[in-house]
N, C-alpha and C positions, 0 to 999 in steps of 0.2 A: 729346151728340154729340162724336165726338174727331175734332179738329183735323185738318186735311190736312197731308201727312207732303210737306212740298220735298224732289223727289231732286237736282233738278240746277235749279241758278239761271241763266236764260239769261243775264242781263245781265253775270254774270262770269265764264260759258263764253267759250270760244274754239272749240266745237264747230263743224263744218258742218255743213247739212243730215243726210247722210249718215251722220255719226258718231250727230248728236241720235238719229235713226232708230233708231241700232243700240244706244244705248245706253239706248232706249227700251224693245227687243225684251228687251235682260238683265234690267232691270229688272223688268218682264214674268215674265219666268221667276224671277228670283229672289224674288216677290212678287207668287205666285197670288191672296192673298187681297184682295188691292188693283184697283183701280180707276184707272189711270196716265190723265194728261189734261194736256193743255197748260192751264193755269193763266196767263189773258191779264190778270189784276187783279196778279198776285204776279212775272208774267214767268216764268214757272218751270216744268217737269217736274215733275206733283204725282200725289200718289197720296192715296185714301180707301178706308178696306178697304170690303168690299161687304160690304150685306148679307149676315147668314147666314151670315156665313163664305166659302166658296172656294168 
């Protein structure tokens, strides 16, 4: 199984709400085949590709 992929590490953002959000939705779109999740063990914006592909 491969690893979960940290987009964005909260504890050394300075993002708000708002931003996190939106920089949620890019990520999102630039990385269909992923599975984006708040990661509460790592503090983090994490991704794991999905099964099967996209």
């Amino acid at each position: 199984m491969e690893a979960d992929t940290i987009f964005i590490d909260i504890r050394a953002s300075d993002l708000t709400l708002a931003q996190a959000l939106k920089e949620i939705e890019r990520i999102q779109r630039e990385n269909p085949d992923f599975e984006i999740f708040l990661d509460g063990d790592a503090h983090a914006i994490a991704g794991r590709r999905k099964l099967g592909g996209a």
